[in-house]
C-alpha positions, 0 to 999 in steps of 0.5 A, spaced: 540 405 795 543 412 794 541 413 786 549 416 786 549 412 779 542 415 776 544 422 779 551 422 775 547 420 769 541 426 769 546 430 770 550 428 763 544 427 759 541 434 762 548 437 760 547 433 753 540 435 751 541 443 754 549 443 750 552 446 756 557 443 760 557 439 767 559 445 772 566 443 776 565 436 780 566 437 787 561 444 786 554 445 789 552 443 782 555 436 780 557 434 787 562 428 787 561 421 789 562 421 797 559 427 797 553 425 795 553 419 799 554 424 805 549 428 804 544 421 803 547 418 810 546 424 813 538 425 811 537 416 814 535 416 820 540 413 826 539 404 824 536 402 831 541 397 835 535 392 835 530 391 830 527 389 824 527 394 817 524 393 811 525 397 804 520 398 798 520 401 792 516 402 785 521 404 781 520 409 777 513 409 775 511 410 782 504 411 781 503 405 777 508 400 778 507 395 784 510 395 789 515 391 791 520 389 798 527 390 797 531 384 800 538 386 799 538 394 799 544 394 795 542 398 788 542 404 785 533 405 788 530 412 785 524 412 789 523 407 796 521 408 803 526 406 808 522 403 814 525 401 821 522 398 827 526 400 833 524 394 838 527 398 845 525 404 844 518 402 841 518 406 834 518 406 828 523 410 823 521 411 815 525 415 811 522 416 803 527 419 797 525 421 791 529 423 785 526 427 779 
């Protein structure tokens, strides 16, 4: 869900259309895998202990495209909204994320 693999790829194809070279892995401008993924866990909120979640996406045509339901949120997404019912507390958490 992350996008770690489409970030990867915008940044080579900008480095490739620009001819400049991609900045050190690990630095502020190409960060690494995990680092990528820390930073995206951090920005999730807290799973509930009980509950039910839901994941949408349109890809990335986000104005046009139909949205569709994400059942196994296992692939690199663009754009999707996160949305988590917390059934003790009685709320809900939503998460969007966007890639341009």
């Amino acid at each position: 869900m992350a996008a770690i693999d489409s970030a990867k790829r915008q940044r080579q194809a900008s480095a490739d259309l620009t001819g400049q070279p991609l900045a050190p892995e690990g630095s502020v401008y190409n960060p690494g895998e995990q680092q990528m993924l820390a930073q995206f866990s951090a920005s999730l909120p807290q799973p509930p202990a009980r509950g039910l979640f839901q994941v949408r996406t349109a890809g990335d045509d986000v104005l046009h495209a139909p949205k569709r339901i994400v059942t196994t949120p296992d692939t690199d997404l663009i754009d999707f909204m996160l949305i988590m019912l917390d059934d003790d507390r009685q709320r809900v958490l939503i998460k969007v994320s966007t890639h341009y």
